[in-house]
C-alpha positions as CSV (number, residue, x, y, z in Angstrom):
1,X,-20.3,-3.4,-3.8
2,X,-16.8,-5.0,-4.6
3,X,-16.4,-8.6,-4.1
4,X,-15.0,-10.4,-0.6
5,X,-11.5,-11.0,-2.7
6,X,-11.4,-7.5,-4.0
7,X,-12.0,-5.5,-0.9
8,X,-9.3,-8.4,0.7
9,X,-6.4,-7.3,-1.6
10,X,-7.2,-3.6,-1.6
11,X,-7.3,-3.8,2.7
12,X,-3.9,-6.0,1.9
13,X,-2.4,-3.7,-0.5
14,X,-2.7,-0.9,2.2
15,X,-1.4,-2.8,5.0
16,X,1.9,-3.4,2.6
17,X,1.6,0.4,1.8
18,X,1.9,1.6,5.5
19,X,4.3,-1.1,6.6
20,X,6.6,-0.2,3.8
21,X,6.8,3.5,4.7
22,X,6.9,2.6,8.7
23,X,10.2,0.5,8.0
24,X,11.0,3.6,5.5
25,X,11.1,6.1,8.4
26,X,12.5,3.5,11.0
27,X,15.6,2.5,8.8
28,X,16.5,6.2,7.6
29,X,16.5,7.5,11.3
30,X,18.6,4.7,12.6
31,X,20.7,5.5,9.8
32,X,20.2,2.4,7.9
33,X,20.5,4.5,4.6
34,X,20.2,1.2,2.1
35,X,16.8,-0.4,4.0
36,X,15.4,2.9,4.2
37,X,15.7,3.3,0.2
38,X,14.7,0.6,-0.4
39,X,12.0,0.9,1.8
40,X,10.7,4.0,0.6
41,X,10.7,2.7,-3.0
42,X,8.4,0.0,-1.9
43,X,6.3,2.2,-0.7
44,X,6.2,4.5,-3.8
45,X,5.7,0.5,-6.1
46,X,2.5,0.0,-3.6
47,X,1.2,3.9,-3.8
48,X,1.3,3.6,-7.6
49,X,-0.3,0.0,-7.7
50,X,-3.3,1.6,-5.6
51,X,-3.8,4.6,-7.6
52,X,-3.4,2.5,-10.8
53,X,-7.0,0.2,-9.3
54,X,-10.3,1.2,-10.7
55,X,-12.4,2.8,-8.1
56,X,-14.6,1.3,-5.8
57,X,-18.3,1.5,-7.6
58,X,-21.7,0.8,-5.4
59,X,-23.8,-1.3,-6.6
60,X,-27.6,-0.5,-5.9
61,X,-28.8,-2.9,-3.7
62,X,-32.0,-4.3,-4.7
């Protein structure tokens, strides 16, 4: 079971994840073309950063 801190950061690393691409989408249609870019390559910096973690193993619980 990963640690209190670890499950923190990954729950925190997805909350940046789907803010970033919610101001991505919000930006681009009010035609904010630089904050939307920019956005979006947050979002793309995040997606790779949560891919890049090792996986989640279980520990037996004895």
């Amino acid at each position: 079971m990963p640690s209190n801190p670890e499950k923190l950061g990954r729950f925190l690393l997805r909350g940046l994840r789907i803010g970033a691409s919610t101001v991505s989408i919000v930006e681009l249609l009010r035609s904010d073309w630089t904050g939307g870019i920019t956005a979006g390559v947050a979002w793309l910096v995040f997606l790779q950063v949560e891919r890049r973690l090792p996986p989640v193993t279980e520990e037996p619980a004895d």
